[in-house]
OpenMM code with the backbone's topology and positions (N, CA, C; nanometers):
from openmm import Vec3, app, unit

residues = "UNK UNK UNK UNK UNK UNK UNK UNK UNK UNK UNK UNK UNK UNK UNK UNK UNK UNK UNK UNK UNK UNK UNK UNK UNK UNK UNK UNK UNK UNK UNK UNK UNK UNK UNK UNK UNK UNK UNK UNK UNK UNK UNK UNK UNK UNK UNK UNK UNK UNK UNK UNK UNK UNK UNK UNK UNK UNK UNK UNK UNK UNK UNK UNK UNK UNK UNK UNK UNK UNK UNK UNK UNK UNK UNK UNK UNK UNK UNK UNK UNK UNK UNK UNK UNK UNK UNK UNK UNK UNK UNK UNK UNK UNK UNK UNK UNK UNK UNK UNK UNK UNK UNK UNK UNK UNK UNK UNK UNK UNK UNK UNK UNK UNK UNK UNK UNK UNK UNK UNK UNK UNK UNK UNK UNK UNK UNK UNK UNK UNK UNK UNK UNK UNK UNK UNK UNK UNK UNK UNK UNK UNK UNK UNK UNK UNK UNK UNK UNK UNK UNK UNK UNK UNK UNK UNK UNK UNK UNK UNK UNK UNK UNK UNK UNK UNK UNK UNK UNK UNK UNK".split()
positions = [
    Vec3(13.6547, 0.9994, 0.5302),
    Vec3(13.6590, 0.8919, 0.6267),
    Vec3(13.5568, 0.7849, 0.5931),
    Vec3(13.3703, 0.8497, 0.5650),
    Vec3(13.3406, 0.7596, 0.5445),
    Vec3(13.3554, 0.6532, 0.4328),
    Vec3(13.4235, 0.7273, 0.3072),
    Vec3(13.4871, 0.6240, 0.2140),
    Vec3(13.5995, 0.5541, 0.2164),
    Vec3(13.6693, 0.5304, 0.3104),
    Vec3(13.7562, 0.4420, 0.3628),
    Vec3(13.7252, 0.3737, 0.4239),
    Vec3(13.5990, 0.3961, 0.4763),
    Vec3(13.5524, 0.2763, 0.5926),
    Vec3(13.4682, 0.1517, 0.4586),
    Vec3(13.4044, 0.2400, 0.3589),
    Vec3(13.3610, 0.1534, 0.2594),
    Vec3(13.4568, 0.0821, 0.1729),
    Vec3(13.5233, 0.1460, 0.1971),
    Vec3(13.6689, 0.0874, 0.0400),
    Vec3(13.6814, -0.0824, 0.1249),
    Vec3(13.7030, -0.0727, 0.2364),
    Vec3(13.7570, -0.1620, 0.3398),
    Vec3(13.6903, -0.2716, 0.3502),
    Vec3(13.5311, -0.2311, 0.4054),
    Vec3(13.4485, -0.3297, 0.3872),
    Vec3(13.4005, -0.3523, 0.2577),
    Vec3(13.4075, -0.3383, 0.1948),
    Vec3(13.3609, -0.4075, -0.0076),
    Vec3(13.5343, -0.5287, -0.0027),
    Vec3(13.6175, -0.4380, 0.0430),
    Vec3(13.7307, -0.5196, 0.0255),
    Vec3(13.7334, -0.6809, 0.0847),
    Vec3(13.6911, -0.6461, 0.2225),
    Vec3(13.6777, -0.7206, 0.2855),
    Vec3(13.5934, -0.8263, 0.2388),
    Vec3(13.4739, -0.7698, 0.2551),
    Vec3(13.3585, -0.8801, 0.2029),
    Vec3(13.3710, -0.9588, 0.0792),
    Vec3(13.4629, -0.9324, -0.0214),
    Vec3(13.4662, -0.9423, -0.1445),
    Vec3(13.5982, -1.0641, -0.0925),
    Vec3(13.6606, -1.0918, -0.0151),
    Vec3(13.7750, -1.1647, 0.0063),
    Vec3(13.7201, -1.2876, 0.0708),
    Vec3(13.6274, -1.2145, 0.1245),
    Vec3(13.5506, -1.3084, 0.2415),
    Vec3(13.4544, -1.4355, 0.1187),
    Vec3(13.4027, -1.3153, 0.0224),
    Vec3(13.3326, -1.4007, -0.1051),
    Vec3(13.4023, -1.5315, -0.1671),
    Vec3(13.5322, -1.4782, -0.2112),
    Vec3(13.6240, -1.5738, -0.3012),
    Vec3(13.6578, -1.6944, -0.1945),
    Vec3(13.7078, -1.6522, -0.0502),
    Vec3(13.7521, -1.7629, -0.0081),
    Vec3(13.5825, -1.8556, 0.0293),
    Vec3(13.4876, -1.7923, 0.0295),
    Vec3(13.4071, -1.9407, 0.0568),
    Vec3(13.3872, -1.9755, -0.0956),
    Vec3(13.4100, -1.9228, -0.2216),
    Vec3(13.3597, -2.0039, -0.3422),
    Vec3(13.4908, -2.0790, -0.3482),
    Vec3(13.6305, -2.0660, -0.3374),
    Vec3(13.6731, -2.1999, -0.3506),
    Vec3(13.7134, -2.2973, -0.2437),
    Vec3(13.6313, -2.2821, -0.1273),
    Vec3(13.6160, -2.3606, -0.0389),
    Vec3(13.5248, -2.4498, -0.0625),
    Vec3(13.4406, -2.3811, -0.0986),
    Vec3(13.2955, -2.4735, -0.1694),
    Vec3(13.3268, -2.5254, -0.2852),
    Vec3(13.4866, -2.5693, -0.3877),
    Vec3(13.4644, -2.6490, -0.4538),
    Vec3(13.4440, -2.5267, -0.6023),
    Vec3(13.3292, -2.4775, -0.6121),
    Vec3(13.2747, -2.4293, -0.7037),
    Vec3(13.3616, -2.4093, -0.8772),
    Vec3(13.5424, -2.3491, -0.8167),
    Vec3(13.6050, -2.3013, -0.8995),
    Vec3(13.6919, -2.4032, -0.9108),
    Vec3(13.7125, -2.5152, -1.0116),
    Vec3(13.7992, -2.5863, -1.0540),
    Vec3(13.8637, -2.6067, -1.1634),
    Vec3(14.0096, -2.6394, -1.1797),
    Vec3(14.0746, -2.6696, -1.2660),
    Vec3(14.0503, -2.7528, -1.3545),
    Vec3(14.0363, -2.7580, -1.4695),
    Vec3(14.0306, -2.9004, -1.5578),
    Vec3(14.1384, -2.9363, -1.6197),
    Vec3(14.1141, -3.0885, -1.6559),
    Vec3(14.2426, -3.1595, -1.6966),
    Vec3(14.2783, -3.0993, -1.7720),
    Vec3(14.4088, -3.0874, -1.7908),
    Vec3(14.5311, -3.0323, -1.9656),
    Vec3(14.4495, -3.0256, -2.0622),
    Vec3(14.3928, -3.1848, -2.1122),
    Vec3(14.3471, -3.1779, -2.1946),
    Vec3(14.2579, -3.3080, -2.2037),
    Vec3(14.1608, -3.3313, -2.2919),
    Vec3(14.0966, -3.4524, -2.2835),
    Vec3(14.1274, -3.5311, -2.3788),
    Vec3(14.0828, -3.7012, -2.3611),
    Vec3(14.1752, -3.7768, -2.4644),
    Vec3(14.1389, -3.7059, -2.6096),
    Vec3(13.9781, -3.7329, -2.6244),
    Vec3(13.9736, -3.6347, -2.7618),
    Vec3(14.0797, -3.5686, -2.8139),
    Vec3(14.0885, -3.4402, -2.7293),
    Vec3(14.1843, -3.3372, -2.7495),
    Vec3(14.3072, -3.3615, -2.7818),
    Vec3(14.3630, -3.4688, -2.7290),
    Vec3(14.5159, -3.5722, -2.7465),
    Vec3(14.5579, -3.6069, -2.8948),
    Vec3(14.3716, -3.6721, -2.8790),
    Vec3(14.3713, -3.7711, -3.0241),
    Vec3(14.3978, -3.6690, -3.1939),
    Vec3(14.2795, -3.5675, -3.1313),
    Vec3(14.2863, -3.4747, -3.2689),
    Vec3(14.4454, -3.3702, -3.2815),
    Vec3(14.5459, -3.3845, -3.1935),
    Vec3(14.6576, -3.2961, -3.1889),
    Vec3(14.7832, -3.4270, -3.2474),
    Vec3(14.7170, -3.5218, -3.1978),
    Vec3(14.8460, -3.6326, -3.2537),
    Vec3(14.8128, -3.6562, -3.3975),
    Vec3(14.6841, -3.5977, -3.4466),
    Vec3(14.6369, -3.6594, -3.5531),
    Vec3(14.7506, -3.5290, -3.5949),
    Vec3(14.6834, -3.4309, -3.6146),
    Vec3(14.7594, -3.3286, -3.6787),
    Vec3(14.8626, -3.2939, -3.6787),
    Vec3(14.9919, -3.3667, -3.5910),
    Vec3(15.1189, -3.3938, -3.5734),
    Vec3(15.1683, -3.4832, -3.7201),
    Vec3(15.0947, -3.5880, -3.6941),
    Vec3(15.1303, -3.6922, -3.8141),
    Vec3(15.0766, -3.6427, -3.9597),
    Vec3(15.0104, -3.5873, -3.9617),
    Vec3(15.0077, -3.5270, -4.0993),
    Vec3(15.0689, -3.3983, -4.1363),
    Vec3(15.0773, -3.3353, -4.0266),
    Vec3(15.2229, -3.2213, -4.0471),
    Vec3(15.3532, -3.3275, -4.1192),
    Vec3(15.3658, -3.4431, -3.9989),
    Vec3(15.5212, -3.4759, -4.0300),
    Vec3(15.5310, -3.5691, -4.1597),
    Vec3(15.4002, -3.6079, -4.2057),
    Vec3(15.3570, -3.7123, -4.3696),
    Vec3(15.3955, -3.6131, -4.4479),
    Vec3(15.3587, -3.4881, -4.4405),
    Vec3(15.3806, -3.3510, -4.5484),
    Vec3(15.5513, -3.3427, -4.5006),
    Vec3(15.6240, -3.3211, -4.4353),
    Vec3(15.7641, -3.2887, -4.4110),
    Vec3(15.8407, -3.4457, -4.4520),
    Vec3(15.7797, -3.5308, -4.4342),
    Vec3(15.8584, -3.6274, -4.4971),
    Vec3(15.8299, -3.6629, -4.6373),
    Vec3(15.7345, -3.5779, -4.7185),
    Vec3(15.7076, -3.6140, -4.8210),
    Vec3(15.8189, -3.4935, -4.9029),
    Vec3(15.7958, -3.3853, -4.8258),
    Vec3(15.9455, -3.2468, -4.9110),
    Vec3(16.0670, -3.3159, -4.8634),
    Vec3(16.0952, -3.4003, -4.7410),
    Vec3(16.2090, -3.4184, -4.7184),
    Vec3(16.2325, -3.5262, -4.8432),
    Vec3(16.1665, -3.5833, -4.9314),
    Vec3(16.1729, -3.7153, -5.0364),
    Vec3(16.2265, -3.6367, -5.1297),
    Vec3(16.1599, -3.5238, -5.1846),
    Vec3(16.1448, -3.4817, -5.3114),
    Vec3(15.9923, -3.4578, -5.3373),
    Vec3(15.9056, -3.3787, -5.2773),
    Vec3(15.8028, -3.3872, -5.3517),
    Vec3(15.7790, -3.2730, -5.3822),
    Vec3(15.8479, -3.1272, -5.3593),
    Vec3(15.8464, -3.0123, -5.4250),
    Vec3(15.9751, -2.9536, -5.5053),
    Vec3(15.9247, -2.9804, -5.6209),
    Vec3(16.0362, -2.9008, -5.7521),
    Vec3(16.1034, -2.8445, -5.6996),
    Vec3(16.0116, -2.7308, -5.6743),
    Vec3(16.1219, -2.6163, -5.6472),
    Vec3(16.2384, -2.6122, -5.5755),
    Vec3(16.2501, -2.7427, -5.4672),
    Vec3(16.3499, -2.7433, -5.3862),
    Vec3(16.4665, -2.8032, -5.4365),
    Vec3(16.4581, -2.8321, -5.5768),
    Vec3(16.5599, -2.8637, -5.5850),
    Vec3(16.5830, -2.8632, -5.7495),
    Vec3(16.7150, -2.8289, -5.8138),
    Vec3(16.7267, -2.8303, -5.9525),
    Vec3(16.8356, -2.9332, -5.9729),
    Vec3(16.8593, -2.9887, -5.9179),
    Vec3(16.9734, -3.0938, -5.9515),
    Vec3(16.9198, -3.2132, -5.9057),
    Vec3(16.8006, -3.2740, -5.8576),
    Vec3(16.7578, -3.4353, -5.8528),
    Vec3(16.7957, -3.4441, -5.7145),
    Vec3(16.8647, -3.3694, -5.6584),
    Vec3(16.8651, -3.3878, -5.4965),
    Vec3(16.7848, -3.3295, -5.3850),
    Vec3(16.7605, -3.4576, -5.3139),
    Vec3(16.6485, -3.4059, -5.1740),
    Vec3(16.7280, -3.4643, -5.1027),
    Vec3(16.6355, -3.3680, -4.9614),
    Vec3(16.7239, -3.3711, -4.8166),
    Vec3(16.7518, -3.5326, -4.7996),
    Vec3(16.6887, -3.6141, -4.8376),
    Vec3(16.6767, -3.7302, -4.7993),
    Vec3(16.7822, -3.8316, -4.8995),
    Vec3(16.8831, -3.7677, -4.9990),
    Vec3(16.9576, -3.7834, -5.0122),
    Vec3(17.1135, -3.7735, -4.8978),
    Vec3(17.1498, -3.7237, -4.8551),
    Vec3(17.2347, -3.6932, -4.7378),
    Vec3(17.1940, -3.7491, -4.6116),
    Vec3(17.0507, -3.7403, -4.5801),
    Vec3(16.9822, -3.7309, -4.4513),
    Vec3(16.8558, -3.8480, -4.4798),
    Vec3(16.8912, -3.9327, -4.5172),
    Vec3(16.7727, -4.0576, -4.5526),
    Vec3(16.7085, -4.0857, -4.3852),
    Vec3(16.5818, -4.0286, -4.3682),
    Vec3(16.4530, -4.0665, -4.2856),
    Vec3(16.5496, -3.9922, -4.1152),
    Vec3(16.5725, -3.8726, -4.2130),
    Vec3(16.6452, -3.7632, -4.0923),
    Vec3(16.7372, -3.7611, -4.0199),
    Vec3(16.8353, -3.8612, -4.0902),
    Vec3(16.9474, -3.9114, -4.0623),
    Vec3(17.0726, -3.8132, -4.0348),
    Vec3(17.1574, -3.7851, -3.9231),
    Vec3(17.2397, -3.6648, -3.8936),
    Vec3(17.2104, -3.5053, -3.8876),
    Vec3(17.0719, -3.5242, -3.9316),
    Vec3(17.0065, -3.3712, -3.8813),
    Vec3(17.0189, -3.3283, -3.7579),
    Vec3(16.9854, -3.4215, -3.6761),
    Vec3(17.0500, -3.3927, -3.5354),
    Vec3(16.9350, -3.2344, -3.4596),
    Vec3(16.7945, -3.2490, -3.5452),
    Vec3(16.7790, -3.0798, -3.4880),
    Vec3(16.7166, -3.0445, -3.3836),
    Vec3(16.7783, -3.1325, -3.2922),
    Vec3(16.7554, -3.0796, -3.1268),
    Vec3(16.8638, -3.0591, -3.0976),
    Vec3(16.9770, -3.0455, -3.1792),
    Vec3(17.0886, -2.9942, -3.1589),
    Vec3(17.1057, -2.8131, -3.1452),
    Vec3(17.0057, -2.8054, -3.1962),
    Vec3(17.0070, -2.6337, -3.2608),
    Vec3(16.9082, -2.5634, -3.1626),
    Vec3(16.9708, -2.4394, -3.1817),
    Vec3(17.0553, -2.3441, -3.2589),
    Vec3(17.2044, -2.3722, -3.1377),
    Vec3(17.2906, -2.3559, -3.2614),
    Vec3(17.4221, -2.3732, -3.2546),
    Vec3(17.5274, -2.3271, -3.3642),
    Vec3(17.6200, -2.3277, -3.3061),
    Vec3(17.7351, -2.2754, -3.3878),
    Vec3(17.7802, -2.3264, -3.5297),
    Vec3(17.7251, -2.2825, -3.6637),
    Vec3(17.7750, -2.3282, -3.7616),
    Vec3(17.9109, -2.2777, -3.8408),
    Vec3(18.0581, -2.2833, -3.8592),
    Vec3(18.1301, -2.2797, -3.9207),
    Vec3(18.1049, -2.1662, -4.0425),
    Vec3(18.0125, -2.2374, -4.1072),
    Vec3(18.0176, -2.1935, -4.2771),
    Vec3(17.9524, -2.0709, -4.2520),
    Vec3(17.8748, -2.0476, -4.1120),
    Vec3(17.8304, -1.9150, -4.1145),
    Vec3(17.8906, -1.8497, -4.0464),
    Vec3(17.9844, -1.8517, -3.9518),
    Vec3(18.0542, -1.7883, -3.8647),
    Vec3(17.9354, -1.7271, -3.7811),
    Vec3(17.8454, -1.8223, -3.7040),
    Vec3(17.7393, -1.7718, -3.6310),
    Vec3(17.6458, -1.9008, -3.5744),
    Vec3(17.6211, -1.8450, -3.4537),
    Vec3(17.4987, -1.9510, -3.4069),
    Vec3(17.3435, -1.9244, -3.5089),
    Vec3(17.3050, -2.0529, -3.5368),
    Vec3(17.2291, -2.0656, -3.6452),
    Vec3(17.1523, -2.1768, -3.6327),
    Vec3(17.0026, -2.1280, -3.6344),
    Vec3(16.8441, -2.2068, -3.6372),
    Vec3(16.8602, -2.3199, -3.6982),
    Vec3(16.7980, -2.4491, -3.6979),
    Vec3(16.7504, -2.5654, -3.8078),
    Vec3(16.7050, -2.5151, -3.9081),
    Vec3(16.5744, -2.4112, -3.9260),
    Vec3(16.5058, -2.3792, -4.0293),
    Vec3(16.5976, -2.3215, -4.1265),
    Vec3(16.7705, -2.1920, -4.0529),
    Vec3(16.8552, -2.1981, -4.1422),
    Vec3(16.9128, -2.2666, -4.2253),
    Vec3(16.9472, -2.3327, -4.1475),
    Vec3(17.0524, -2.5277, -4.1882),
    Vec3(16.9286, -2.5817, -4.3256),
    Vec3(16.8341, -2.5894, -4.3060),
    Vec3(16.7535, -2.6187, -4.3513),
    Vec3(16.7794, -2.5498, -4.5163),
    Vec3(16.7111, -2.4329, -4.5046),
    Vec3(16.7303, -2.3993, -4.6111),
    Vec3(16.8232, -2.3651, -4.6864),
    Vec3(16.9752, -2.3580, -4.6001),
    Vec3(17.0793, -2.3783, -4.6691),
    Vec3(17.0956, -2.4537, -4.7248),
    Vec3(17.0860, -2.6403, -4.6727),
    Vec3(17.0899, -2.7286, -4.7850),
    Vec3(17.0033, -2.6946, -4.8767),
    Vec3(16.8752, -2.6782, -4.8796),
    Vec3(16.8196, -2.6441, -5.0223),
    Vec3(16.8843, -2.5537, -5.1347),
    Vec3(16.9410, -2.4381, -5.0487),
    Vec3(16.9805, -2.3381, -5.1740),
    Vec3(17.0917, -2.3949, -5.2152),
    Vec3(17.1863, -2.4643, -5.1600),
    Vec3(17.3747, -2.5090, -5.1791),
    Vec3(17.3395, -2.6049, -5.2402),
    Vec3(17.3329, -2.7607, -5.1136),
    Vec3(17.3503, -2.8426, -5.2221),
    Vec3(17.2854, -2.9107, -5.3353),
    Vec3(17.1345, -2.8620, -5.3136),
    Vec3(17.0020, -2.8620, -5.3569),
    Vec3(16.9874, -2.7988, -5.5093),
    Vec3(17.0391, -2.7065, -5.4632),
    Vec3(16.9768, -2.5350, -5.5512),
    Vec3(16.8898, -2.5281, -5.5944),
    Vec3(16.8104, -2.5074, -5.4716),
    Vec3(16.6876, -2.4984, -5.5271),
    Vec3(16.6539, -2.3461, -5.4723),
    Vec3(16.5329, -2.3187, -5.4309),
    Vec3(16.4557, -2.2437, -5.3978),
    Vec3(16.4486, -2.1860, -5.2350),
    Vec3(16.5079, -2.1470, -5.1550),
    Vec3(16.4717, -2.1589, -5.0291),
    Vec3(16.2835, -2.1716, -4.9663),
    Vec3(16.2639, -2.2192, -4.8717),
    Vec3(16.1321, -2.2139, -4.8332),
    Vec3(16.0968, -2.0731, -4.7277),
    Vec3(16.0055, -2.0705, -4.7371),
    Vec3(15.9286, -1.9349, -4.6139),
    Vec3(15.9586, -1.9503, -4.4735),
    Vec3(16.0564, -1.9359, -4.4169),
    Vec3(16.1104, -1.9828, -4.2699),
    Vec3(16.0368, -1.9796, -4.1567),
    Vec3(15.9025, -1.9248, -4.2116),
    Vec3(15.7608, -1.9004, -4.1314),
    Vec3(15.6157, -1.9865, -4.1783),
    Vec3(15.6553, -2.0516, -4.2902),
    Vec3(15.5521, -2.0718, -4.3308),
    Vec3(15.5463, -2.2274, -4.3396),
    Vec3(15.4251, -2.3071, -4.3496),
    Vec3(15.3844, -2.4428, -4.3808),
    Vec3(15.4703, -2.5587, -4.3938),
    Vec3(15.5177, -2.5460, -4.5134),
    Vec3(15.6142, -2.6349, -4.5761),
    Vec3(15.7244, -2.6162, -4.4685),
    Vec3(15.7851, -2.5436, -4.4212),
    Vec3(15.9210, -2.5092, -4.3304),
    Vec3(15.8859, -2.5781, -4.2042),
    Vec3(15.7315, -2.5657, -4.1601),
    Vec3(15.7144, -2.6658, -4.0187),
    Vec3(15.7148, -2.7796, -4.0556),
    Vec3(15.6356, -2.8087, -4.1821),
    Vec3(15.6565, -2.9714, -4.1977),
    Vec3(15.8001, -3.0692, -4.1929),
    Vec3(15.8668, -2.9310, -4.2791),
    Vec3(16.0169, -3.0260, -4.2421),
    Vec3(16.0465, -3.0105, -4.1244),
    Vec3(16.0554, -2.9099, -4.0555),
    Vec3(16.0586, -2.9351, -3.9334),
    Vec3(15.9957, -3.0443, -3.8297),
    Vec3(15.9065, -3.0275, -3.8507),
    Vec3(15.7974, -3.1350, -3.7590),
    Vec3(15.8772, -3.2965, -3.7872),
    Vec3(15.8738, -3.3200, -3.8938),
    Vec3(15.9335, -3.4617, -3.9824),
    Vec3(16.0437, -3.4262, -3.9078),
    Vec3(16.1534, -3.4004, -3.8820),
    Vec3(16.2828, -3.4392, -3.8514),
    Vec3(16.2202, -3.3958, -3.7219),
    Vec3(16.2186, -3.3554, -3.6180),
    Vec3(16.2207, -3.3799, -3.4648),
    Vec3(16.1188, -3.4371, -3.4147),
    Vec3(16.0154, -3.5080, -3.5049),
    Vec3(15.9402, -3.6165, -3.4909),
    Vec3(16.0129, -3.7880, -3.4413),
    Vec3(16.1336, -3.7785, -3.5476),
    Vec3(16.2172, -3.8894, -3.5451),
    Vec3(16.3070, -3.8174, -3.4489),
    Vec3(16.3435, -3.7471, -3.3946),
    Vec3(16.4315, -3.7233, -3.2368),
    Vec3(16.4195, -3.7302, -3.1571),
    Vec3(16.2751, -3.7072, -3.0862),
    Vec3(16.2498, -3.7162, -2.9829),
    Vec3(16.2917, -3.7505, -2.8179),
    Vec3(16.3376, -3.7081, -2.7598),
    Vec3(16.3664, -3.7185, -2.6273),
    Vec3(16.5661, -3.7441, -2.6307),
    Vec3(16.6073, -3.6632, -2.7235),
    Vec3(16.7073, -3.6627, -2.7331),
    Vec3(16.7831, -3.5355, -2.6807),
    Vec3(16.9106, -3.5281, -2.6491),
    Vec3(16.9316, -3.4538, -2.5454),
    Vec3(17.0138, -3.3457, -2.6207),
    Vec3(16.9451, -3.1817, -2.5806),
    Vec3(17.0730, -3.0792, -2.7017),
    Vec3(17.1702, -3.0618, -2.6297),
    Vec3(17.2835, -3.1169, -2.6885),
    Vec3(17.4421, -3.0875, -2.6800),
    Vec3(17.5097, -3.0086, -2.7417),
    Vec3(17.5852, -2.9286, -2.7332),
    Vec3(17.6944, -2.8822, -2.8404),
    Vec3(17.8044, -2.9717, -2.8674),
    Vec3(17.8087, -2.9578, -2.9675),
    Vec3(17.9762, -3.0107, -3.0158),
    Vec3(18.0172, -3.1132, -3.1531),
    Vec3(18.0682, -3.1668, -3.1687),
    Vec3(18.0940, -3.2414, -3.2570),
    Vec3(17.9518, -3.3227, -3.2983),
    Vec3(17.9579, -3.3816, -3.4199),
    Vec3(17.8076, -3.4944, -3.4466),
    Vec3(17.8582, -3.5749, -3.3942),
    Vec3(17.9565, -3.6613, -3.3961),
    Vec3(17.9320, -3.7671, -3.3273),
    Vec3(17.9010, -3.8046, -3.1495),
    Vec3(17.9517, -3.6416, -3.1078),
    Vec3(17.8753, -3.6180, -2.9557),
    Vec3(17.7577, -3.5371, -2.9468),
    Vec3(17.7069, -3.5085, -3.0294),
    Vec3(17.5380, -3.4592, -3.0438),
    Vec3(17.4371, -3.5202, -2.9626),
    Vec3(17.4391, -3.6682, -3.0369),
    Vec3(17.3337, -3.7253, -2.9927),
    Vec3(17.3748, -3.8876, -3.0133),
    Vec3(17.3037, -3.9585, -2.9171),
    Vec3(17.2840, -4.0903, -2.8703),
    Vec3(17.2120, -4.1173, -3.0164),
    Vec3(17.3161, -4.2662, -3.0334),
    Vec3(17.2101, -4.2871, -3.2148),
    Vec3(17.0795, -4.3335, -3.2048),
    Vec3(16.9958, -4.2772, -3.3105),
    Vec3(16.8828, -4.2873, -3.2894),
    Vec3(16.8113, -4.3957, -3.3690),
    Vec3(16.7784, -4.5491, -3.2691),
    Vec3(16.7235, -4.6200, -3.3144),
    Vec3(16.5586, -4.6452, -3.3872),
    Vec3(16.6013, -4.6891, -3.5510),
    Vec3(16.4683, -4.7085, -3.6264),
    Vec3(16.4271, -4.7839, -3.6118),
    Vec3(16.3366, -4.8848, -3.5548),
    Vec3(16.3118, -5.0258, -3.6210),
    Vec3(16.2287, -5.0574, -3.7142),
    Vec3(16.1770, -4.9488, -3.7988),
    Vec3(16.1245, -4.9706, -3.8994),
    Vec3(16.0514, -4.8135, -3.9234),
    Vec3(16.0517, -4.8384, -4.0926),
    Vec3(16.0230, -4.6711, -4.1721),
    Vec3(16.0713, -4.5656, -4.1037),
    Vec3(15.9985, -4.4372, -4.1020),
    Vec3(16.0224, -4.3270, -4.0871),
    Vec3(15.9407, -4.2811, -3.8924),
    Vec3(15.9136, -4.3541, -3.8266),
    Vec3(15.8588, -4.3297, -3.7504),
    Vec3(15.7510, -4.2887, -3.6681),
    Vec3(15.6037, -4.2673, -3.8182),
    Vec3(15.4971, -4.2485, -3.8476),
    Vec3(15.4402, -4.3219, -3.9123),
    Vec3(15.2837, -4.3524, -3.8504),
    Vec3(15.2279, -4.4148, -3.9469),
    Vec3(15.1948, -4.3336, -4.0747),
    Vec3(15.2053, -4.3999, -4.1666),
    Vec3(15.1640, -4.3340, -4.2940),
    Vec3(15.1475, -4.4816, -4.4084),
    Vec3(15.0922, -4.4089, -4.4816),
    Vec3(15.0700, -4.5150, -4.6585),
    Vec3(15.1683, -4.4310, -4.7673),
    Vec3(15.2768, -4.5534, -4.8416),
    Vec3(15.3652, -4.4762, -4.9277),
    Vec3(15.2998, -4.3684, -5.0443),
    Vec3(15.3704, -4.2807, -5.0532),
    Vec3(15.3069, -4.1640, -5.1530),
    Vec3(15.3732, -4.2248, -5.3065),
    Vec3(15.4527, -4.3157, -5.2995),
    Vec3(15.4676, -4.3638, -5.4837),
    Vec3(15.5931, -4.2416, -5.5141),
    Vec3(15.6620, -4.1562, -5.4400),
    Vec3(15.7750, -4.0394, -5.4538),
    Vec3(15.8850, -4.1060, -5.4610),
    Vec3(15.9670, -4.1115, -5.5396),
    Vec3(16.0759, -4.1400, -5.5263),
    Vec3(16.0997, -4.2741, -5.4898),
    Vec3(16.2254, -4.3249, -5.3865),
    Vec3(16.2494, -4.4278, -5.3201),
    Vec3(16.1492, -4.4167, -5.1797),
    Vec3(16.0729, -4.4569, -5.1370),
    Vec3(15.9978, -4.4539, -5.0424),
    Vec3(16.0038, -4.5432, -4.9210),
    Vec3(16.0520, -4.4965, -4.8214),
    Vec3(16.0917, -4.6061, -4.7032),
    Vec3(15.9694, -4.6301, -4.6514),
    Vec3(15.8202, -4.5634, -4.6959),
    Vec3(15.7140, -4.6240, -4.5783),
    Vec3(15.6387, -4.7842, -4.6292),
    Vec3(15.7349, -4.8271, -4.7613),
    Vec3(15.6353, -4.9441, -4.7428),
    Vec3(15.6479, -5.0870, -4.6401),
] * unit.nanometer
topology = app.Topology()
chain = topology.addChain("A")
for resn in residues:
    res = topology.addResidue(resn, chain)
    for name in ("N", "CA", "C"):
        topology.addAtom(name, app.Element.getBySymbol(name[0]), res)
């Protein structure tokens, strides 16, 4: 008995504690994030997507043995569409990731090398193409009902300085 009468009051008192500390203010939330914090995450956005638009050019061999990059078909992420995904691809008889799609063009029409579907290079292309999508809406169905076309008005949609690769749209 008498440890039920204690369980009760510790309980009690201990409830009684919390509600005056955040009555008093004491325990507060802080913002999301601070601009700092903004600044150094957008930084590292854009140099993710400088590296994904630099493989989407051609700037790793391996991705390719025939002179073709993504940016042949898909010039500055053109019909990638990859807020479309995951969705139903045909050629696979299966709903199927971007990072798939992805490295399918590399191995098919590419032949090249596939990339690490986990690793570095695979976010960069990633990052680079839904960098240029943004706030676009995932649909299923046909490309031409995918997505609302997505206006450029100039380069690739990042600041960047041209890397001298290939045909280079950032100058």
């Amino acid at each position: 008995m008498k440890t039920t009468f204690t369980s009760r009051a510790l309980t009690a008192l201990g409830a009684v504690g919390l509600t005056a500390a955040f009555s008093l203010g004491s325990v507060q939330a802080r913002e999301p994030f601070t601009q700092a914090e903004l600044d150094k995450q957008q930084k590292a956005l854009w140099a993710v997507s400088k590296e994904g638009y630099d493989l989407w050019h051609g700037s790793k061999p391996s991705m390719s043995t025939n002179g073709l990059g993504c940016g042949n078909c898909h010039p500055d992420g053109a019909a990638a569409n990859p807020q479309t995904f995951p969705k139903f691809i045909p050629a696979f008889n299966r709903v199927a990731t971007f990072r798939e799609m992805i490295n399918w063009c590399i191995e098919n029409p590419q032949a090249g090398k596939a990339l690490d579907v986990t690793g570095p290079e695979m976010l960069a292309m990633e990052a680079y193409a839904f960098q240029l999508h943004r706030g676009k809406p995932i649909e299923p169905g046909l490309a031409s009902r995918q997505t609302s076309p997505v206006r450029v008005e100039y380069g690739k949609g990042f600041p960047s300085k041209p890397s001298m690769i290939g045909k280079d749209t950032r100058e």
